[in-house]
C-alpha positions as CSV (number, residue, x, y, z in Angstrom):
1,X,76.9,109.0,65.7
2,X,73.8,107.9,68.2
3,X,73.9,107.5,71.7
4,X,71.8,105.5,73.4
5,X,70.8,107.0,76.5
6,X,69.5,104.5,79.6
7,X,68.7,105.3,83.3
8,X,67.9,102.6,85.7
9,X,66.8,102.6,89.4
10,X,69.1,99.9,91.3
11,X,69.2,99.4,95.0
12,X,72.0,101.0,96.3
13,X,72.9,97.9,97.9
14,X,72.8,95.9,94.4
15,X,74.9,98.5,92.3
16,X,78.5,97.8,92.4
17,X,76.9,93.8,91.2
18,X,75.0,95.5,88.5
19,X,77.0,97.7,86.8
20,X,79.5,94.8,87.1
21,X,77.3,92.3,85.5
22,X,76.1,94.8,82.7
23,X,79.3,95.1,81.8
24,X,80.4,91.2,81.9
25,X,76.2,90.5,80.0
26,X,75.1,93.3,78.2
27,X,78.9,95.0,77.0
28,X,79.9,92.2,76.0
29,X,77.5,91.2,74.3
30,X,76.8,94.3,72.2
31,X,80.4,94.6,71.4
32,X,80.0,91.7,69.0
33,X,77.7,93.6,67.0
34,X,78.6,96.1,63.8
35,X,78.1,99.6,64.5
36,X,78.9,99.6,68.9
37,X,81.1,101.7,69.8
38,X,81.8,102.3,73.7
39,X,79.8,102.0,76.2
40,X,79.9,104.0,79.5
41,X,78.3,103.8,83.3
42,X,77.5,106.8,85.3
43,X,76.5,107.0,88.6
44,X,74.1,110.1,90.0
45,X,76.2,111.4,93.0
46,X,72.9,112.8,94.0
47,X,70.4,109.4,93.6
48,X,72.8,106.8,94.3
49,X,69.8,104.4,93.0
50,X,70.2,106.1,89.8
51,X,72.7,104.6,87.0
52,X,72.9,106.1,83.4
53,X,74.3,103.9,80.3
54,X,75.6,105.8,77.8
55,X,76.1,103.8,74.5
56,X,77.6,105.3,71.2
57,X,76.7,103.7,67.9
58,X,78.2,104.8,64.4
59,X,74.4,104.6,63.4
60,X,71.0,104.5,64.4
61,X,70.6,102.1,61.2
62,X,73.3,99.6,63.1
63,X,72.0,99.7,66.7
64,X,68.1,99.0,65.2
65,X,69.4,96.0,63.1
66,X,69.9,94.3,66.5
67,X,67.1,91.5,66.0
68,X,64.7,92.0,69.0
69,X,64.7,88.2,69.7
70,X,68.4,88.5,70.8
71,X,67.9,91.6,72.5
72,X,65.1,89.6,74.8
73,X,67.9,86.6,75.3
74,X,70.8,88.8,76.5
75,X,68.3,90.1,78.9
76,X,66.9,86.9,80.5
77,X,70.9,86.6,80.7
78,X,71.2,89.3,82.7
79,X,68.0,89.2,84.8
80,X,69.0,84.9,85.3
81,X,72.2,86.5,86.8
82,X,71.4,89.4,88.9
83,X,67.6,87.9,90.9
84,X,67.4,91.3,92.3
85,X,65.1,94.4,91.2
86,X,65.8,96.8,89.4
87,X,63.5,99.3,87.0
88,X,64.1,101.5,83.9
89,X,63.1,104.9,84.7
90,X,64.2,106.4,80.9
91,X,65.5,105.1,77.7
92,X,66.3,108.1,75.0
93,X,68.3,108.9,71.9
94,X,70.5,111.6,70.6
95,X,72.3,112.3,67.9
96,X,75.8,113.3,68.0
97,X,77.2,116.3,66.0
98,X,80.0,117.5,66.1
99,X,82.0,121.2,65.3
100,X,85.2,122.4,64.5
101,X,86.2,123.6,67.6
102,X,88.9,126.7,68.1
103,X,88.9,130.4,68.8
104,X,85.7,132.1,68.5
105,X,86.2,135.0,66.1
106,X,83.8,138.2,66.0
107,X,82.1,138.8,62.8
């Protein structure tokens, strides 16, 4: 599993519109695409201008087959719809692993 890590500086007056709209543009949107799984919004109690995305793919393979050209159109969707600023501050990747979990025996 990848996750698709994005933070994005949004006035705080703009926020509640933009995580709304990301969900009703971009979510959607990616959810018709093999390979999405979830996709989550965070918001920094501490930088209230700050909002994280955090998307889980099965792969990296099936989030990179996104062509870029539809990649470019969802986001004129998005930026059509919200006419307000906003800026990526970060955009990273991680991979997911994952460990039996359960008591922690000495050796």
């Amino acid at each position: 599993m990848v996750i698709e890590w994005l933070e994005f500086q949004v006035p705080v007056a703009d926020r509640e519109r933009y995580v709304q709209l990301d969900d009703q543009v971009w979510t959607s949107a990616l959810q018709g695409y093999p390979g999405f799984l979830s996709k989550e919004a965070w918001i920094d109690p501490h930088d209230l201008e700050r909002v994280v995305f955090v998307i889980q793919w099965q792969s990296r393979e099936a989030w990179k087959a996104i062509p870029e050209t539809e990649l470019t159109a969802i986001e004129q969707c998005f930026d059509e719809a919200f006419q307000a600023p906003y800026q990526l501050i970060a955009s990273r990747e991680f991979q997911m692993r994952r460990f039996p979990t359960g008591p922690i025996t000495p050796r």
